[in-house]
N, C-alpha and C positions, 0 to 999 in steps of 0.2 A: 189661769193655769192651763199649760196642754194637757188637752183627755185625748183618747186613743181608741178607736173604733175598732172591734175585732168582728170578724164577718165569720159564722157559724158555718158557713158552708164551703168556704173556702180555706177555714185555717188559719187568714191571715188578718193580722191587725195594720192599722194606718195610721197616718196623725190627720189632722184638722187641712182640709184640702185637697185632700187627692183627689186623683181624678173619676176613680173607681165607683159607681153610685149602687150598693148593695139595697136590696128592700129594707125594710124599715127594722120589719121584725127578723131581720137575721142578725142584726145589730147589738154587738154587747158592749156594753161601755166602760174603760180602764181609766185609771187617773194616773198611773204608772205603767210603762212601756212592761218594766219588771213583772208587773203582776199578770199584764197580757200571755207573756212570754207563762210563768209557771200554771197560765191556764191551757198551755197547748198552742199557743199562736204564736207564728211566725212574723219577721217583720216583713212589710212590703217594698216588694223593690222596687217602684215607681219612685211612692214618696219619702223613704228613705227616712223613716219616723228616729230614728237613732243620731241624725245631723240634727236634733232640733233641741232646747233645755228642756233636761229630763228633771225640774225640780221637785220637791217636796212640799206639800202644800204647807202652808203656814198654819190653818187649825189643825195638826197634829200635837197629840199633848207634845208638854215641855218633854218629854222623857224620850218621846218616840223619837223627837228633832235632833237630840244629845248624841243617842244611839247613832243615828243617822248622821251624824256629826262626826261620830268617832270614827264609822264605816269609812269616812270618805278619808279621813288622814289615816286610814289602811289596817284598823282594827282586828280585821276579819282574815287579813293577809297571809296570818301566821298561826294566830289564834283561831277558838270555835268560838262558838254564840254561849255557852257556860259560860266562859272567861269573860265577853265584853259583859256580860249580865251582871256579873261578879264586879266589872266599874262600876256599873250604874245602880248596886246596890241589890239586886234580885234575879232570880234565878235565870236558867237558858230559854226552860219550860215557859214561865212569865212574858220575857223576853220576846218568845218566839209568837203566842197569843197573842200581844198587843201589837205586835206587828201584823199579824193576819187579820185582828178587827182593824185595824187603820190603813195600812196600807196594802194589804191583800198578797201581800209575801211574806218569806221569811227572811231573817236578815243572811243569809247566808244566800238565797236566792235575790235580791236586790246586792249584795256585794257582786255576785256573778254577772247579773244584767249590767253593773257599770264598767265592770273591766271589759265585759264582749262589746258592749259598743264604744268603748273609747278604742280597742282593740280595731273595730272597725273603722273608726275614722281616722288612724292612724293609715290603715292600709288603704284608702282612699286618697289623704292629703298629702302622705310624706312617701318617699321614697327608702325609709329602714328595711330591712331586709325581713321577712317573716319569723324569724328567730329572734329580732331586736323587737319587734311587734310584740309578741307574748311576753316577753319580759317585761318590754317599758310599761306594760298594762297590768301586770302585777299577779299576772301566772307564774308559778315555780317552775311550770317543765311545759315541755312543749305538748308534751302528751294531756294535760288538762288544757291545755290551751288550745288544743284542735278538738276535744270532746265538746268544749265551751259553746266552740263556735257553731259546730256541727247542729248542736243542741239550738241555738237561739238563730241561727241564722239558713239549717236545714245545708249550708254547703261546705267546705271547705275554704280554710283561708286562704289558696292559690289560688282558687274559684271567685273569692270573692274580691279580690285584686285585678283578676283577669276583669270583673266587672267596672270597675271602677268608669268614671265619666272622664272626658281630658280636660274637662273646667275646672274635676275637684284637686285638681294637683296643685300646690303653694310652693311657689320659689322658695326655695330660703339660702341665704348668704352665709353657708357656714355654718348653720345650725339645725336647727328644727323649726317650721312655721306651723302653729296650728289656729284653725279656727276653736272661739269660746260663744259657744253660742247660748242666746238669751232669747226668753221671751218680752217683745215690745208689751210697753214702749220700756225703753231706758235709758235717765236719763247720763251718757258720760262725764256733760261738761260739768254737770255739778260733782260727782264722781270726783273725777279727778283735779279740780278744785280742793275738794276738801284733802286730797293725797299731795298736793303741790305745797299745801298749805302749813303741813305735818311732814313734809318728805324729813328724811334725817342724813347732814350733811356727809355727804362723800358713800353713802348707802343708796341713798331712794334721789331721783331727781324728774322734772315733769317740764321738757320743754315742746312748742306748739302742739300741746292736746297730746303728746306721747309720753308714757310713765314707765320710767325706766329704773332699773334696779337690780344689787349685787344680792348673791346668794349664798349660802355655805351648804354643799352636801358631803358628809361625813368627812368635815374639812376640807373639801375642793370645793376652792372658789368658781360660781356662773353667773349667770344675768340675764336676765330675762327683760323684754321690752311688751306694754299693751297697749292698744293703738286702737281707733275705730277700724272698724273691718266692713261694715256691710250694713242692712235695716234689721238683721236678726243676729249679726256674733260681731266680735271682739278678735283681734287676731294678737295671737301671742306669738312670740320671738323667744327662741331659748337657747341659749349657748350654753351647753352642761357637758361636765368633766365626763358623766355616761348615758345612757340610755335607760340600764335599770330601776323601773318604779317611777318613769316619767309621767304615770298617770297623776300621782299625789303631786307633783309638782305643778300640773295645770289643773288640777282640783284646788289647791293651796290659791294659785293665782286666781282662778276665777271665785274663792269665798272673798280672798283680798277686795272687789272688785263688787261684791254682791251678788254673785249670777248663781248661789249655792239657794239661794230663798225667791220666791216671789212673793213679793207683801199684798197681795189678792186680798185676802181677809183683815189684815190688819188696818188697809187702806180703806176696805167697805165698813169697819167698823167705828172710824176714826171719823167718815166721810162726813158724817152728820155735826160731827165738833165744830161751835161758831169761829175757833181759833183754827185748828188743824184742819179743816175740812174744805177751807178756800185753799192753803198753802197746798194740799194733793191734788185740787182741780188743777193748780196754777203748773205742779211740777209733777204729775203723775208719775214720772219714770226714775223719781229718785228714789235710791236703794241703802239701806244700809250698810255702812262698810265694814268690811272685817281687816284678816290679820295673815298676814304671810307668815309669820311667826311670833307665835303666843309670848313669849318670853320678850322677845324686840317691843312688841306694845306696851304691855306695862311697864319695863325703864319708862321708855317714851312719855308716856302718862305720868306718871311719877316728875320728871323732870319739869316739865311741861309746866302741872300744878305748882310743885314747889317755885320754879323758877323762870316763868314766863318768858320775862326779858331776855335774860341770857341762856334760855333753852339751848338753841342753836349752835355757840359755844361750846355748851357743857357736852351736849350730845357729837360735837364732832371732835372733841376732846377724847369723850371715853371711847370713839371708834378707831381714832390714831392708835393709842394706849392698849386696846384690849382685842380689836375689830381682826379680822383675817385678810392679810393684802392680797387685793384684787388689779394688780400693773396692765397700763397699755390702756383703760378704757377713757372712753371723752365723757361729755356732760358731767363735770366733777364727781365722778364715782372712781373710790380709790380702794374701798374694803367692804366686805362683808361685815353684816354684825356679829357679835360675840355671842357665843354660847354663855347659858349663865356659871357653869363650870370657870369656862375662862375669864367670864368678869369677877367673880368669884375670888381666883386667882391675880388679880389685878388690883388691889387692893387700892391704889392712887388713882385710879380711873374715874371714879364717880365717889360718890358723900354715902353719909353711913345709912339711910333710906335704902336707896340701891343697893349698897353690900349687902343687907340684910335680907332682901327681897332675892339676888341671887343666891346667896346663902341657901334660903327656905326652899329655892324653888329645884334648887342641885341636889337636895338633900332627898327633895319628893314631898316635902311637907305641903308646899303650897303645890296644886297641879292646875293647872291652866289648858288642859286638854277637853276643857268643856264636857266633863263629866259630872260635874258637880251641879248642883242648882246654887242659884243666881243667890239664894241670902249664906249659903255657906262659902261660895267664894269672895263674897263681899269680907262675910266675917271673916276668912283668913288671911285676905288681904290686910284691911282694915286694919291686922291685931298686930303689924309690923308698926311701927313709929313712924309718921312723917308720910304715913298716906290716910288720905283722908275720904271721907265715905263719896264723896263725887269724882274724887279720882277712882276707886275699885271701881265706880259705876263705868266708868268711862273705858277702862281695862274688858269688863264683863260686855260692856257692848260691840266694841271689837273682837271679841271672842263669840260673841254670835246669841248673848242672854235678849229675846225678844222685850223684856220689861225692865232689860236696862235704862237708868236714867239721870245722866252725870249734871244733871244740875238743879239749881234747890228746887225739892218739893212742894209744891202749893194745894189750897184746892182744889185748883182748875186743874192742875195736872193728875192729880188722883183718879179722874175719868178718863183719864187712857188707858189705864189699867188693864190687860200684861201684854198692852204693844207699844208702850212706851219710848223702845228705842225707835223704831220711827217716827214716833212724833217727836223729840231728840234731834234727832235728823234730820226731819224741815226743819226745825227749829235753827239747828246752827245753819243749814243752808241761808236763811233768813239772815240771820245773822250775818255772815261771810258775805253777804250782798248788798247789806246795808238796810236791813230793812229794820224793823221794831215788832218784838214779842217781849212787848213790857209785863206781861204776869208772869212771868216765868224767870 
């Protein structure tokens, strides 16, 4: 995980590298750029600690991850820290505590540190105009949008545009380019392997190493494309009907992708397993994958289970029938997926599994926004007909439950216990490659 060196006497924090060599003991040490920032510290403008994965460490409890989960699909955007406390079952107060012992902010101050630096490397990489800037990063006005900046970055955003470097500028054809950046190692090919393997026809498609895919934003159709970029980011391609709230959509892409977690701990804990513990020397940089859209995974899963062979079929069936058309694009992408409203509404599209799962999930009963713990979302999946306890597993893993684990139970798996879904995920890597993991 990146840690963040803040120097006592000058104000300013770094990441891992700079050139900067402060003495030892002026030295304070952050694990979040966020937490640096609500002690007083400024970022550095050498090393440009805000271009680098700002993730969350993995031994955070399950609750804090959730939280932190909800923040990024924009929780905090509209609402206070009461309200998200009120998802996750306990108060603001609570809430805001357990984020200052674990993470050394609060959540309303880590909501701010992510919009100011995606805000920054927005005005770095693309060429939007400083008013599309605040917006796409998920400021209401511009007036908190230049306090933000003011606050975490000590200049203005004309200032800090005027700084920018001419290498950090990204072509883009049309759209938006951004860099998605990671901490090495990572591995894509298996990444996207498993996404090529799962794409859903005329939705998602993955040719030479690039994974491409349609979108629905409040019914406008977009697409986005993610590609290797570099030895530390991911370059995303976005063609979208606007700019507003472009953070969550490259937040959304990069949880898709893995780059929201680094499994640090789950891999050092894992290391020592006679099973799992060759497969993460052998493939360190494999990540767990998540979900562009919570609702699109479980169909997916669902069909999948029920209907292996003819998955592919069924699922480019119920996209023809239900999906939102997306014209003109190549790599057989033809629509969007369906809201569960509209599948819902589509009664001939998929079998009664699925209607019922849209059903639950339109109504609010089932939510899938990763607020829940991992054995009540099982059990409310579960309690529809026709899904079955390794298919919820399989749902909850893409949604991002670390002790997910969509296939049968044994003894030897019972000691991976609660990072499960990674070991899951060498597992099927193994799998997908041909290899053998006969206990499991």
């Amino acid at each position: 995980m990146t840690t963040y060196s803040a120097v006592r006497t000058t104000g300013i924090y770094c990441r891992p590298g700079c050139g900067a060599k402060p003495l030892a003991e002026n030295v304070q040490t952050f694990e979040l750029a966020a937490a640096a920032e609500a002690a007083g510290y400024r970022a550095c403008l050498r090393c440009r600690p805000y271009r680098v994965a700002g993730t969350v460490a993995d031994d955070a409890p399950e609750l804090v991850c959730r939280a932190v989960q909800l923040i990024i699909g924009g929780a905090l955007d509209e609402a206070d820290e009461s309200a998200l406390g009120a998802r996750l079952g306990l108060s603001g107060r609570h809430l805001r505590r357990m984020f200052n012992d674990h993470l050394g902010v609060t959540p309303d101050q880590f909501a701010r540190s992510r919009r100011a630096h995606f805000a920054r490397r927005l005005l770095d990489d693309s060429e939007l105009t400083i008013a599309d800037v605040a917006f796409a990063s998920g400021f209401g006005s511009l007036r908190r949008f230049n306090r933000a900046m003011r606050e975490v970055f000590r200049s203005t955003p004309r200032e800090l545009r005027e700084r920018r470097r001419r290498t950090d500028r990204l072509v883009a054809d049309g759209g938006l380019v951004l860099r998605m950046p990671f901490t090495p190692p990572y591995d894509w090919e298996a990444m996207v392997g498993f996404l090529a393997e799962r794409a859903i026809p005329g939705v998602e498609s993955v040719v030479d190493g690039v994974y491409r895919r349609t979108i629905g934003l409040d019914g406008e159709p977009g697409l986005l494309e993610i590609a290797p970029g570099g030895a530390d980011h991911l370059l995303l391609r976005a063609h979208l009907p606007y700019w507003e709230g472009v953070i969550h959509v490259v937040e959304r892409a990069a949880r898709l992708v893995g780059l929201e977690t680094e499994p640090l701990l789950a891999a050092a804990r894992l290391a020592g397993d006679p099973m799992i513990g060759p497969l993460i020397d052998s493939r360190p940089g494999i990540r767990v994958p998540g979900a562009w859209a919570p609702f699109e995974i479980a169909v997916q899963a669902v069909i999948r289970h029920q209907s292996p062979a003819d998955a592919d079929e069924l699922l480019a069936r119920l996209v023809q029938i239900a999906g939102i058309p997306v014209p003109g694009l190549d790599h057989g992408l033809t629509h969007a997926f369906p809201s569960a409203e509209a599948l819902y509404s589509a009664p001939h599209a998929a079998g009664e599994t699925v209607q019922a799962l849209a059903r639950e999930v339109a109504a609010g009963s089932i939510k899938l926004d990763g607020a829940e713990p991992l054995d009540e979302l099982i059990a409310s999946l579960t309690a529809i007909r026709g899904i079955t306890e390794q298919g919820a597993h399989e749902i909850a893993l893409r949604l991002g439950a670390r002790d997910a684990f969509p296939r049968t139970p044994t003894p030897v798996s019972e000691a991976w216990h609660p990072w499960r879904a990674l070991a899951s995920t060498h597992l099927l890597t193994l799998d997908r490659e041909g290899g053998q993991a006969s206990v499991v």
